[in-house]
The first five atom37 places (N, CA, C, CB, O) and aatype in JSON, in Angstrom:
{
  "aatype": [20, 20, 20, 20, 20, 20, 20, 20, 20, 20, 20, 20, 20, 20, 20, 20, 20, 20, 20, 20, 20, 20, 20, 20, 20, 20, 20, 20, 20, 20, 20, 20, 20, 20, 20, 20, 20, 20, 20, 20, 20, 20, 20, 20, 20, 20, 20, 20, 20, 20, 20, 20, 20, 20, 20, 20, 20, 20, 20, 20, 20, 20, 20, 20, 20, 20, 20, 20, 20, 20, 20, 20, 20, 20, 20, 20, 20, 20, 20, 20, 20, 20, 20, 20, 20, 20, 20, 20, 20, 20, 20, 20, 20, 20, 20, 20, 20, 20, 20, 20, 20, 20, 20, 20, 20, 20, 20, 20, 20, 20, 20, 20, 20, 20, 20, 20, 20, 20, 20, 20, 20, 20, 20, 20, 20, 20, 20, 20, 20],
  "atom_mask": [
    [1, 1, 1, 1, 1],
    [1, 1, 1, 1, 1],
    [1, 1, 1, 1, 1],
    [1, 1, 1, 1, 1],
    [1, 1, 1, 1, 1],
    [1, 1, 1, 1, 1],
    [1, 1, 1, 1, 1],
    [1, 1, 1, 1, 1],
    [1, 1, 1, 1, 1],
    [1, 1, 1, 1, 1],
    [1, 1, 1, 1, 1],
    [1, 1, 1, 1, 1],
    [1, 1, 1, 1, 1],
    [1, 1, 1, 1, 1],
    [1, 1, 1, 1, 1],
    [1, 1, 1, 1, 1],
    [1, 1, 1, 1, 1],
    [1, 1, 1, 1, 1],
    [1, 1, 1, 1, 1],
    [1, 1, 1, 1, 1],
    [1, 1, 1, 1, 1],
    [1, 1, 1, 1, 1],
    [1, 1, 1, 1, 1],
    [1, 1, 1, 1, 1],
    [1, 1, 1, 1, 1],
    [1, 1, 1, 1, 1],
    [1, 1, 1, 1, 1],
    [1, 1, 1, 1, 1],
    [1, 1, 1, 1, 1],
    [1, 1, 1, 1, 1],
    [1, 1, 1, 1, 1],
    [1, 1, 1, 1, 1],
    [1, 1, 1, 1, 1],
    [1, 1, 1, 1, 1],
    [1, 1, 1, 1, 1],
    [1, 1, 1, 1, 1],
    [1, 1, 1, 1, 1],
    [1, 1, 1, 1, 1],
    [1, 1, 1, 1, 1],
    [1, 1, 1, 1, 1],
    [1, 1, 1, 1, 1],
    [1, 1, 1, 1, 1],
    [1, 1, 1, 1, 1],
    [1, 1, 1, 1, 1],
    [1, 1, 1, 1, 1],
    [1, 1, 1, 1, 1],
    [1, 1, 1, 1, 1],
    [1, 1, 1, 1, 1],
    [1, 1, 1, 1, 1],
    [1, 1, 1, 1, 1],
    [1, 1, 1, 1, 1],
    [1, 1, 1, 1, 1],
    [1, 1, 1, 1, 1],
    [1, 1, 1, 1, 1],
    [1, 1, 1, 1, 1],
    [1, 1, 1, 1, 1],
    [1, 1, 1, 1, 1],
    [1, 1, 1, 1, 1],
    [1, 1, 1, 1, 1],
    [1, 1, 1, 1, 1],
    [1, 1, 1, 1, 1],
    [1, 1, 1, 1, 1],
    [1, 1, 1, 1, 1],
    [1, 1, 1, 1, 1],
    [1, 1, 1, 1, 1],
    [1, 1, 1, 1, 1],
    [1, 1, 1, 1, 1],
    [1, 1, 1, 1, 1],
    [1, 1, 1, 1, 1],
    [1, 1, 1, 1, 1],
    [1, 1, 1, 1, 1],
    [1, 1, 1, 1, 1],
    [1, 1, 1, 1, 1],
    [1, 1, 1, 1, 1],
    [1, 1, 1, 1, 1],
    [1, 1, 1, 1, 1],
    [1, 1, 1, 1, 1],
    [1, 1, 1, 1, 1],
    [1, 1, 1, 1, 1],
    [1, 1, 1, 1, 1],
    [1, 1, 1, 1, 1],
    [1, 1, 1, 1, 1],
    [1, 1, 1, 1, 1],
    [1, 1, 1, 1, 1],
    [1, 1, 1, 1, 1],
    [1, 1, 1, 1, 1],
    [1, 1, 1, 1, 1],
    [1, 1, 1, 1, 1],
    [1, 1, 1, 1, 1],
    [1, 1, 1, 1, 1],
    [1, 1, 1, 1, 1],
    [1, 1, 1, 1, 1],
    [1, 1, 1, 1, 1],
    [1, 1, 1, 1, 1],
    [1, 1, 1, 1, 1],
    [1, 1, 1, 1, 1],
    [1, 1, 1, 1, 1],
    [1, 1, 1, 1, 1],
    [1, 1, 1, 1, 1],
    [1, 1, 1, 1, 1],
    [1, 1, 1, 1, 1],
    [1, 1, 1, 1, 1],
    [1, 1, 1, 1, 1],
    [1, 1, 1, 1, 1],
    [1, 1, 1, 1, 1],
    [1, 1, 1, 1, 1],
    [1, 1, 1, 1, 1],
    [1, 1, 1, 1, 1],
    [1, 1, 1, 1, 1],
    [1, 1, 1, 1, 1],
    [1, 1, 1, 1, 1],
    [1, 1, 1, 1, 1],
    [1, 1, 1, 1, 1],
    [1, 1, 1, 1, 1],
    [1, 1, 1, 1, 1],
    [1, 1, 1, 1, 1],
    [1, 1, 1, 1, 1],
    [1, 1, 1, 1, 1],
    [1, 1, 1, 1, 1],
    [1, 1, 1, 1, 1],
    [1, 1, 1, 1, 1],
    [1, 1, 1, 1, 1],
    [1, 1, 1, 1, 1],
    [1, 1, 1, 1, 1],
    [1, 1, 1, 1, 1],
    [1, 1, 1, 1, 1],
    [1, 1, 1, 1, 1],
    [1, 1, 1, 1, 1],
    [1, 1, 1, 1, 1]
  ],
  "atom_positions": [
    [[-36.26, 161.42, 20.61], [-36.32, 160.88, 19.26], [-37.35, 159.75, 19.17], [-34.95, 160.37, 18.83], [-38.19, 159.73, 18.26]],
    [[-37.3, 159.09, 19.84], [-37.89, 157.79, 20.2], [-38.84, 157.92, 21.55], [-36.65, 156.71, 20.45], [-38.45, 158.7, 22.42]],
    [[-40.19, 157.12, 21.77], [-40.33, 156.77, 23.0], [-40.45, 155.21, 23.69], [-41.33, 157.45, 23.21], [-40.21, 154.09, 23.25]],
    [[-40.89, 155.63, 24.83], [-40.53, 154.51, 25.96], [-41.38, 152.85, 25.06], [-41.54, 155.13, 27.98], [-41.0, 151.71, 25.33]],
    [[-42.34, 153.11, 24.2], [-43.16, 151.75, 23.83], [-41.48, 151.15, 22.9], [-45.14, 152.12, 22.51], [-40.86, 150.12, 23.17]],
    [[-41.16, 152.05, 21.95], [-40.17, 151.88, 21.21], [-39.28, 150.94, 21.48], [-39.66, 152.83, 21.1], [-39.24, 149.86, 20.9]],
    [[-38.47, 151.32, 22.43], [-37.8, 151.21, 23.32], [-37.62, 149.09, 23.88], [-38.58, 152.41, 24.33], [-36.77, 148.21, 23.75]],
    [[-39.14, 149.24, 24.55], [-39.35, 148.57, 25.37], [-39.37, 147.02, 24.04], [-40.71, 149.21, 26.37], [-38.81, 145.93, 24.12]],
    [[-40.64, 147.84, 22.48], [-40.32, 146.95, 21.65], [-38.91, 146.19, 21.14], [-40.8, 147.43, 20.87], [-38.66, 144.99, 21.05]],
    [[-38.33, 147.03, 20.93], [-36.51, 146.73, 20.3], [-35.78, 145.84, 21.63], [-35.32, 148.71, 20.03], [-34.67, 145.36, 21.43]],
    [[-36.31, 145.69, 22.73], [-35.79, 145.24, 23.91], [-36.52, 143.96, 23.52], [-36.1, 146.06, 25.37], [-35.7, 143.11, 23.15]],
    [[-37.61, 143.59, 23.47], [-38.51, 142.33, 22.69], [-37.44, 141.74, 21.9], [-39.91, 142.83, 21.58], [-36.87, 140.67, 22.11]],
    [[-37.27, 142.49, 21.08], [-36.57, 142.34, 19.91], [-35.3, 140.89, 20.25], [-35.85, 144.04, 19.53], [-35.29, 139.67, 20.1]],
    [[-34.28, 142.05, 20.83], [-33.21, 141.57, 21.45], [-33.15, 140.63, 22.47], [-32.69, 142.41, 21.82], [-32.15, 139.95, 22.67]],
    [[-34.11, 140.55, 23.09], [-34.12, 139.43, 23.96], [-34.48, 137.67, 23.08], [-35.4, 139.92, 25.14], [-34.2, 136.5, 23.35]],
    [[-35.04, 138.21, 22.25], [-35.7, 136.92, 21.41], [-34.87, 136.14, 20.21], [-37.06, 137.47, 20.66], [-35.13, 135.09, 19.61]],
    [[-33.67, 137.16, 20.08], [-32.32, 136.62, 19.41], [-31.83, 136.15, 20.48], [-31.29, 137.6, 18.66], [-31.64, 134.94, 20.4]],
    [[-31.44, 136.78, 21.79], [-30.65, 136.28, 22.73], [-30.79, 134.46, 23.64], [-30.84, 137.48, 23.64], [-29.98, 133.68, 24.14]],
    [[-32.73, 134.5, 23.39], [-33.02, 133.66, 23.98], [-34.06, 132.65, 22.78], [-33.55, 134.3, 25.3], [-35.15, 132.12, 22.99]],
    [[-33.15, 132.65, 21.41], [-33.78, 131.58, 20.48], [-32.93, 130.63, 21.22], [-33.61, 131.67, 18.67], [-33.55, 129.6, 21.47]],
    [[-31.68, 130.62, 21.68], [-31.44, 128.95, 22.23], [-31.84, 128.49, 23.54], [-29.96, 128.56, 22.29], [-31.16, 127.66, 24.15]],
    [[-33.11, 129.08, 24.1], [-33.32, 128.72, 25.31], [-32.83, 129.54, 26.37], [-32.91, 127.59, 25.43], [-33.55, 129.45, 27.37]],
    [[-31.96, 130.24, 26.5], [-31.01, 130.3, 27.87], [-30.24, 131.92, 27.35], [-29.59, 128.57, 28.07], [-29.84, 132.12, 26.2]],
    [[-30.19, 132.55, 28.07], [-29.64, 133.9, 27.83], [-28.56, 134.32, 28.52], [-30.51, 134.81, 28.04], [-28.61, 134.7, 29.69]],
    [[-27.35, 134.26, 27.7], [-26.12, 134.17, 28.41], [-25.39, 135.37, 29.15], [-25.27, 133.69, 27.51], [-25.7, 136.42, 28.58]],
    [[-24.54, 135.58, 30.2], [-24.57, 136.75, 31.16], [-23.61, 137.3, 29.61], [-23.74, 136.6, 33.21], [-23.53, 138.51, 29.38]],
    [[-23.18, 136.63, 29.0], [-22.0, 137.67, 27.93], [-22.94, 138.38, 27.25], [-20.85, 136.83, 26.64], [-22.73, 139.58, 27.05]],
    [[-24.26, 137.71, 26.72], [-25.5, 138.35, 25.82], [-25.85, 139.75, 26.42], [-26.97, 137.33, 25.86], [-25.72, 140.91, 26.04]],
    [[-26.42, 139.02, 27.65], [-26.74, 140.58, 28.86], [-26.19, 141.88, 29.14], [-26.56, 140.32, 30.14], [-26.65, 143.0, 29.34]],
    [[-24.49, 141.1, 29.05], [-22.88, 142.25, 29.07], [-22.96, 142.88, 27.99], [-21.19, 141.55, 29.03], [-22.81, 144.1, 28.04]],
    [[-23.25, 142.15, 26.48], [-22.81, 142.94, 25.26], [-24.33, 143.84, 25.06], [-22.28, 141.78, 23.73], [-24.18, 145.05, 24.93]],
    [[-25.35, 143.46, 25.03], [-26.25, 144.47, 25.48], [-26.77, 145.64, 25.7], [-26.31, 144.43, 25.92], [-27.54, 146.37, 25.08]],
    [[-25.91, 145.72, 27.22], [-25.89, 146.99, 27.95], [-24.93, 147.75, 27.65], [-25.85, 146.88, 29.21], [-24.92, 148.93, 28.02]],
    [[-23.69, 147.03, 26.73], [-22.75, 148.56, 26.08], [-23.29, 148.54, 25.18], [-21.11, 148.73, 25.73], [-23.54, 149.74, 25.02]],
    [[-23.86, 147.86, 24.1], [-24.31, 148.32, 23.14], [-25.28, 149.5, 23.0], [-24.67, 147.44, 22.74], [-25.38, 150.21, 22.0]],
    [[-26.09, 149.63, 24.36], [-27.11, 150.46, 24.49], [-26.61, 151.38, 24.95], [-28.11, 150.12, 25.1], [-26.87, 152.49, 24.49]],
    [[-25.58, 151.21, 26.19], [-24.77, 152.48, 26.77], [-24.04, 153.59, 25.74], [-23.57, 151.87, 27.68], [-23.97, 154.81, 25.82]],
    [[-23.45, 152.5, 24.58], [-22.39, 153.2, 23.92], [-23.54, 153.79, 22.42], [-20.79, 151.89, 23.52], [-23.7, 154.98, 22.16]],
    [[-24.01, 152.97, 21.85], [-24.92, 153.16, 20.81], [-26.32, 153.86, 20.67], [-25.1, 152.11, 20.51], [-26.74, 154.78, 19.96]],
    [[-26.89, 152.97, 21.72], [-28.72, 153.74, 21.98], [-28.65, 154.86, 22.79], [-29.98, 152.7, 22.91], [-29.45, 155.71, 22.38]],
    [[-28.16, 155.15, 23.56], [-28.58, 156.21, 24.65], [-28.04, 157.5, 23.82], [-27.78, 155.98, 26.37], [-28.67, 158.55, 23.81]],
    [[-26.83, 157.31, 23.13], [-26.57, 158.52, 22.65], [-27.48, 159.6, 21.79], [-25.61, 158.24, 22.04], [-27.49, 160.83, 21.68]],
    [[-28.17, 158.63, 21.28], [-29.58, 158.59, 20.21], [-30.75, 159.75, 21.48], [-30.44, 156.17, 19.89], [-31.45, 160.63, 20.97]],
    [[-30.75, 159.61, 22.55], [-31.72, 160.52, 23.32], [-31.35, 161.31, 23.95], [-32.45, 160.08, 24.08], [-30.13, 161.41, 24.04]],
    [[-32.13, 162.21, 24.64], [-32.29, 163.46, 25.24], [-32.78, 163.09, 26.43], [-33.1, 164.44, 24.55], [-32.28, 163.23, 27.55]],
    [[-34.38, 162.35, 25.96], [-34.98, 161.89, 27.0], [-35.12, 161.47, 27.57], [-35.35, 161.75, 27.18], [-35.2, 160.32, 27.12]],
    [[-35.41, 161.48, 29.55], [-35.06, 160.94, 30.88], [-36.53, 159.9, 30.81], [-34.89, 162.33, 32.34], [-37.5, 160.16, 30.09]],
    [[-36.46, 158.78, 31.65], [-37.75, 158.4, 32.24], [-38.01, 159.25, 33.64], [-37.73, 156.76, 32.52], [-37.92, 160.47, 33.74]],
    [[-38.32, 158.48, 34.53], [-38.97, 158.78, 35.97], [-37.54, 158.92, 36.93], [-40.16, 157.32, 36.57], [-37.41, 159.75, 37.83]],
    [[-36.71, 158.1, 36.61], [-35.61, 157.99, 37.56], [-33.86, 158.67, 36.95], [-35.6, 156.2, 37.88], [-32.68, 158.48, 37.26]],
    [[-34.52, 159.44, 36.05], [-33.59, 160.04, 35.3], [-32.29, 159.37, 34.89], [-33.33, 161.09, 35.93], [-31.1, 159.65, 35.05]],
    [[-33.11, 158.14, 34.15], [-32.13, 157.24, 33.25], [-32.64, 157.61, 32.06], [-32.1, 155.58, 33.45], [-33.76, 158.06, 31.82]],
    [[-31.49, 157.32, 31.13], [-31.41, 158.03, 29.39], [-32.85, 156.74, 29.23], [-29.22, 157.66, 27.96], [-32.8, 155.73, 29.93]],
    [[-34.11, 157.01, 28.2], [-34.69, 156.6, 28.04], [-34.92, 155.48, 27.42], [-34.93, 157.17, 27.96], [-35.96, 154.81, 27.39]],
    [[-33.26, 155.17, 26.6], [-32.97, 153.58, 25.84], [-32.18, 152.66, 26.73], [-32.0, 153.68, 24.35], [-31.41, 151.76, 26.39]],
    [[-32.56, 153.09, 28.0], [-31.92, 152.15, 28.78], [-33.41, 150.91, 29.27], [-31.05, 153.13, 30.23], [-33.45, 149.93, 30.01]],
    [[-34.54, 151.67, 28.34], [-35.94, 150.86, 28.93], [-35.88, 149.5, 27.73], [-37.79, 152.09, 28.79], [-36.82, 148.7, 27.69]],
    [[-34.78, 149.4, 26.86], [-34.3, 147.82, 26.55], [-33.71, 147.15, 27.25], [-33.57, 147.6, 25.65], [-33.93, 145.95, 27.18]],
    [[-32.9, 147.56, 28.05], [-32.1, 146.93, 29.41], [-33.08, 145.91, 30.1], [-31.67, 148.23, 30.64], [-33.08, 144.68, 30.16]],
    [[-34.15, 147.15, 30.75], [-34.59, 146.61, 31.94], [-35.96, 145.99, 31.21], [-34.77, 147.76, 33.28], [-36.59, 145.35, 32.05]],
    [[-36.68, 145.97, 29.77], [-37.25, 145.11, 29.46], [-36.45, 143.36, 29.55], [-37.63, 145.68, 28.25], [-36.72, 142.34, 30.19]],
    [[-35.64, 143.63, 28.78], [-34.54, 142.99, 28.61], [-34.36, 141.88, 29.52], [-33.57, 143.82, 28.67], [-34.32, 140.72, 29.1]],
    [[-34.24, 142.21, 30.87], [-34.17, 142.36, 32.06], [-35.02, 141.06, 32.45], [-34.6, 143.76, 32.52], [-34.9, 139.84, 32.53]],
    [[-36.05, 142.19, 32.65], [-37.33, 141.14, 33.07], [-37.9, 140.31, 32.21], [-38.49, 141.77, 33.52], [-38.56, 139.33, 32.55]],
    [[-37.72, 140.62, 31.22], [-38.31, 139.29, 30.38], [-37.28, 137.85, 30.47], [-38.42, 139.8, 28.56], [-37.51, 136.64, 30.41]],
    [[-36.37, 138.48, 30.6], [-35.26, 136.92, 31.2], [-35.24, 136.42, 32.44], [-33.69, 137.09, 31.18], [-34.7, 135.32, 32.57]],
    [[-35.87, 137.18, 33.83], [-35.79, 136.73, 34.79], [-37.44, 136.14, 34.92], [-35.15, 137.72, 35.71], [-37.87, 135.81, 36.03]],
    [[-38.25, 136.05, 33.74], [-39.58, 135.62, 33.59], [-39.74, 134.29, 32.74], [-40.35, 136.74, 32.99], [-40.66, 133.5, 32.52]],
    [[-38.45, 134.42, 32.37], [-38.33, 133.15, 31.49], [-39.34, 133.5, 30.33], [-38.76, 131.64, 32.33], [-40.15, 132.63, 30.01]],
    [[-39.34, 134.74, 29.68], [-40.45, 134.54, 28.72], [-39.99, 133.9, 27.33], [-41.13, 135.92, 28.47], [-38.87, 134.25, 26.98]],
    [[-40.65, 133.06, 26.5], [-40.3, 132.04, 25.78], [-39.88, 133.26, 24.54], [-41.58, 130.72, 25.53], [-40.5, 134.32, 24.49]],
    [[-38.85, 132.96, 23.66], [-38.58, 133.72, 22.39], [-39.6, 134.2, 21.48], [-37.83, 132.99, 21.64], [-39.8, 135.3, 20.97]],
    [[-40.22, 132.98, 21.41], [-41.92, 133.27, 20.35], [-42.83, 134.31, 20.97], [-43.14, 131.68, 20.29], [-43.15, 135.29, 20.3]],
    [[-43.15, 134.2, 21.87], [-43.67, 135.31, 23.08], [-42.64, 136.98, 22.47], [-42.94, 134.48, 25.25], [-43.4, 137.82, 21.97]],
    [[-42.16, 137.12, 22.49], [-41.36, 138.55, 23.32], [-40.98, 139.08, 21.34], [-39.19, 137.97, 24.93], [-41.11, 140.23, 20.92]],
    [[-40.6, 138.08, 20.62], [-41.04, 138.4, 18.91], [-42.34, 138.82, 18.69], [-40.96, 137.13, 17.93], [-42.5, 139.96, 18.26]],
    [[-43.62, 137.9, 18.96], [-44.75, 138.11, 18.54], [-45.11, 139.67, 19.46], [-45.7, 136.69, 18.79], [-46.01, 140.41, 19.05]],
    [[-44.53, 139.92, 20.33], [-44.7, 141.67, 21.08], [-43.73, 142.65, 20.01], [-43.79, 141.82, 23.18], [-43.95, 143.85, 20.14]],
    [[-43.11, 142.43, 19.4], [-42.45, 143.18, 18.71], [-42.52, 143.17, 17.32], [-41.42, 143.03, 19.03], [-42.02, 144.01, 16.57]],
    [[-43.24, 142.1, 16.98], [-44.31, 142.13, 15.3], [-45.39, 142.99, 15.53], [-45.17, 140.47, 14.73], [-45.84, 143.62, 14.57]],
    [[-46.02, 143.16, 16.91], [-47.42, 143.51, 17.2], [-46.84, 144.97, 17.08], [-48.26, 142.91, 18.74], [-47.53, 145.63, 16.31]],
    [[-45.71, 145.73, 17.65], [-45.69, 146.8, 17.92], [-45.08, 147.39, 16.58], [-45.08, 146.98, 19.17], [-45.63, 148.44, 16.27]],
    [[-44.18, 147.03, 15.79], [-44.16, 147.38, 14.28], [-44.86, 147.39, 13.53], [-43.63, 146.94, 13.68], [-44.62, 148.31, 12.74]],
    [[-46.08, 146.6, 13.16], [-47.51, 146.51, 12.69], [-48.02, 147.67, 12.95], [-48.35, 145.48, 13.28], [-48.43, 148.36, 12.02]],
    [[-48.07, 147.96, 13.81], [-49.14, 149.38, 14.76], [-47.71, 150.55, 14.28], [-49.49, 149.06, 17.47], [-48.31, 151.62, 14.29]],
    [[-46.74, 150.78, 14.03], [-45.91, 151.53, 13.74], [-45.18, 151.53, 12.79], [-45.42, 151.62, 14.41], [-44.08, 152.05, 12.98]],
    [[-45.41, 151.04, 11.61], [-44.46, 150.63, 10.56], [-43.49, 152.1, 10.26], [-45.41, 150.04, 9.08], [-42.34, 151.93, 9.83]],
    [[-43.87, 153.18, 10.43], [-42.91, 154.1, 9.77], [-41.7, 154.19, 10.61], [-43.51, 155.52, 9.54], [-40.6, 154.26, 10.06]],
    [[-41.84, 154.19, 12.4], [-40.67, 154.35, 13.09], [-39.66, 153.49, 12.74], [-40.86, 154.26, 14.34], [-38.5, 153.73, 13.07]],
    [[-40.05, 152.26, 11.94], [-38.72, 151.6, 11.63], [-38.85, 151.48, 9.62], [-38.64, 149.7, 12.69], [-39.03, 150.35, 9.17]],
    [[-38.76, 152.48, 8.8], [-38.82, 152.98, 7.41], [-37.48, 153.64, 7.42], [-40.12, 153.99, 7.04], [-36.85, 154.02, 6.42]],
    [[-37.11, 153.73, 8.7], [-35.32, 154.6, 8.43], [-34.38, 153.57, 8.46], [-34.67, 155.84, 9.81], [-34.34, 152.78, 9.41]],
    [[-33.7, 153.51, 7.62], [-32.75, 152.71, 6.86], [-31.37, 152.41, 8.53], [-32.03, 153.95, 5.05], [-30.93, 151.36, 9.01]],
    [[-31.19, 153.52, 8.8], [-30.29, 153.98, 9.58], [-30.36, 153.31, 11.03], [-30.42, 155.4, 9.57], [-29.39, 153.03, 11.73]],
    [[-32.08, 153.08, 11.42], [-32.89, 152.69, 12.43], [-32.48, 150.94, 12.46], [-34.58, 153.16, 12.07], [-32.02, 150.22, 13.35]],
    [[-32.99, 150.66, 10.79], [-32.94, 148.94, 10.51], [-31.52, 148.59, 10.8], [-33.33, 148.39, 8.78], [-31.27, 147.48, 11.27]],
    [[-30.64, 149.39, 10.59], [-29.06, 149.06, 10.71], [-28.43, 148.79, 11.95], [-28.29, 150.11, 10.24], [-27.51, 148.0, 12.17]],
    [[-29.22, 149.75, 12.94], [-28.76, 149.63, 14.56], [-29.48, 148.24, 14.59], [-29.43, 151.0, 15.89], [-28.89, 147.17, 14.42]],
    [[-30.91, 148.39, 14.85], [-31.52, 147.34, 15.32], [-30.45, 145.59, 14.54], [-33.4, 147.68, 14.72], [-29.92, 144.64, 15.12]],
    [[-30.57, 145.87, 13.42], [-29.96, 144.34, 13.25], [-28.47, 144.2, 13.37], [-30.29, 143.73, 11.82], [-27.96, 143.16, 12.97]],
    [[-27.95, 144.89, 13.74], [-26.46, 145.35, 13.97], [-26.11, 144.99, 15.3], [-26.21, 146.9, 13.79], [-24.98, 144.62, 15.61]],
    [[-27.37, 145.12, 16.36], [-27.71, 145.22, 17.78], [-27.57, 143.55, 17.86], [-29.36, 146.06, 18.22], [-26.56, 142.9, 18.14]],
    [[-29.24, 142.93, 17.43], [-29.08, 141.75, 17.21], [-27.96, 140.82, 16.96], [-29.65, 141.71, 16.54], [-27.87, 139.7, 17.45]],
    [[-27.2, 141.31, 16.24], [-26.19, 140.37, 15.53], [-25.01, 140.27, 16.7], [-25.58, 141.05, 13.91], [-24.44, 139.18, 16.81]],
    [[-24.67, 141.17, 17.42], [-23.82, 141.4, 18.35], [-24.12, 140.64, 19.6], [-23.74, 142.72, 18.56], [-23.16, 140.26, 20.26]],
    [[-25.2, 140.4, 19.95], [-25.89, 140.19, 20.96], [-25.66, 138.36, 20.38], [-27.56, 141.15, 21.07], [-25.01, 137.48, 20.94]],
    [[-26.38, 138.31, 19.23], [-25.95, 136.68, 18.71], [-24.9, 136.29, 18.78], [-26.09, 136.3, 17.47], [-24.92, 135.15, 19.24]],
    [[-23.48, 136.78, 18.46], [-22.21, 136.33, 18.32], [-21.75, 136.26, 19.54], [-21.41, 137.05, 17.51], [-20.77, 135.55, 19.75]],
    [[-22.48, 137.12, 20.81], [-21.61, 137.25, 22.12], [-21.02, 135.86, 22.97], [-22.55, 138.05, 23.16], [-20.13, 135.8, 23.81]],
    [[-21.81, 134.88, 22.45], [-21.16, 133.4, 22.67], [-21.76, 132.54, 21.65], [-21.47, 132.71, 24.19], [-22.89, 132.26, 21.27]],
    [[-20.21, 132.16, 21.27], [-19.94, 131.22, 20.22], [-20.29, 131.53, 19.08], [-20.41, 130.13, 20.38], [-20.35, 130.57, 18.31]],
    [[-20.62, 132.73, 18.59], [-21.09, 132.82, 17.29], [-22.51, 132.78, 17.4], [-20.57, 131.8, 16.42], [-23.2, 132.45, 18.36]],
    [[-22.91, 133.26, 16.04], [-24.57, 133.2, 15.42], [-24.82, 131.44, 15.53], [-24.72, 133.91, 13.32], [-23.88, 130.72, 15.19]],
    [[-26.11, 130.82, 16.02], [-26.3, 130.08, 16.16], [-27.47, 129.46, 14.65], [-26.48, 130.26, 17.5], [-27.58, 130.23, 13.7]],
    [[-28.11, 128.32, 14.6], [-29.14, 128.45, 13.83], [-30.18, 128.83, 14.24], [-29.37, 127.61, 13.31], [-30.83, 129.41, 13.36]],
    [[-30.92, 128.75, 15.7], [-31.64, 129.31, 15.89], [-32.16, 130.63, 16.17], [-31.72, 128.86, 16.24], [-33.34, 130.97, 16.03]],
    [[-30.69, 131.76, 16.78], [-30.69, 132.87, 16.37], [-30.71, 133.18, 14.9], [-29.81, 133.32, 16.91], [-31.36, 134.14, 14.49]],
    [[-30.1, 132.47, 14.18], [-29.9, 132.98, 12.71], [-31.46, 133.0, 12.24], [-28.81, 131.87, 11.66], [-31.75, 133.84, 11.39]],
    [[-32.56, 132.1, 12.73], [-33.93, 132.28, 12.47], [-34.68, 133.0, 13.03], [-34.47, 131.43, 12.52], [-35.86, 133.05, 12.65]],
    [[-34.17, 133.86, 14.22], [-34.93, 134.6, 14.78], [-34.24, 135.93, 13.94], [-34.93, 134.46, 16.45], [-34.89, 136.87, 13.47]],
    [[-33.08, 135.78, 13.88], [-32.7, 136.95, 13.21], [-33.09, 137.78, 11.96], [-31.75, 136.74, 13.06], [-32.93, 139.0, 11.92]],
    [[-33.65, 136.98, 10.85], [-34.14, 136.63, 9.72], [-35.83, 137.13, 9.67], [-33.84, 135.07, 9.6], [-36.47, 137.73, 8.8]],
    [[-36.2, 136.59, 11.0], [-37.18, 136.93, 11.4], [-37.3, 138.56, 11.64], [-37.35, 136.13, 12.41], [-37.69, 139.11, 10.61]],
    [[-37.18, 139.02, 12.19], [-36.79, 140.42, 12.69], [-36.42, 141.49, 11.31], [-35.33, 140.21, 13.77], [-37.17, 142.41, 10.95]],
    [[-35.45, 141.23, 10.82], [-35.35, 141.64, 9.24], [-36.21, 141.56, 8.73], [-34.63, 141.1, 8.43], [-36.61, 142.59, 8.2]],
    [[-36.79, 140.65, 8.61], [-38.34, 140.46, 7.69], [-39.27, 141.36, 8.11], [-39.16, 138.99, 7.85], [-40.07, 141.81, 7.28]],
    [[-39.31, 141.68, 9.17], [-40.31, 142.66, 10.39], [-40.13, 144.01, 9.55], [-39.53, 142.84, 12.41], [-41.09, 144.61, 9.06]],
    [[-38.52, 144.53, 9.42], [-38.63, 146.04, 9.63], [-38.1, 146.53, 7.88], [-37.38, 146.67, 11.19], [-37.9, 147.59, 7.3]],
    [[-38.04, 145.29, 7.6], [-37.13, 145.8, 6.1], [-38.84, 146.04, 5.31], [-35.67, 144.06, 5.04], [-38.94, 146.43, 4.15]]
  ]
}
């Protein structure tokens, strides 16, 4: 349905709600990977190289962009760049709903929506709506 740039963008995505307060919490990381287990993967068919479902390449963006410490503004401005260059993959209503649905889950996973997620969040909406 989707491919691996996709993927890797919406992982941008999510990491940059997770890590508007600085610090990316192991509950953020936990709610995440079911979200993707239970929600995204079902969405594909398609394997990568190591014959993992292909929306598991938000995980391991995901992943490494937190063990890189990459700053929130960073890993947004990769996921403005890649909607720009793709505006129609995210024109499905259904698409905008996971993605900020994703986000929002990922925000609440400790303590609630914060203000600075709530601005990255806002942000992101603005992106695909």
């Amino acid at each position: 349905m989707y491919n691996r740039k996709f993927y890797e963008a919406i992982g941008h995505a999510f990491y940059a709600v997770a890590h508007a307060d600085n610090k990316v919490s192991k509950e953020e990381f936990q709610t995440l990977i079911k979200i993707v287990r239970d929600e995204w993967a079902p969405l594909e068919n398609e394997t990568d190289e190591f014959g993992e479902d292909i929306a598991f390449q938000i995980v391991a963006v995901f992943d490494w962009l937190s063990e890189n410490d990459v700053k929130d503004k960073e890993a947004i401005h990769h996921f403005k760049n890649y909607v720009e260059e793709h505006p129609k993959l995210f024109h499905n209503e259904k698409i905008q709903k996971k993605i900020l649905s994703t986000c929002e889950k990922i925000a609440e996973a400790t303590h609630g929506i914060n203000k600075k997620e709530n601005k990255v969040l806002k942000e992101i909406k603005s992106l695909i709506k």
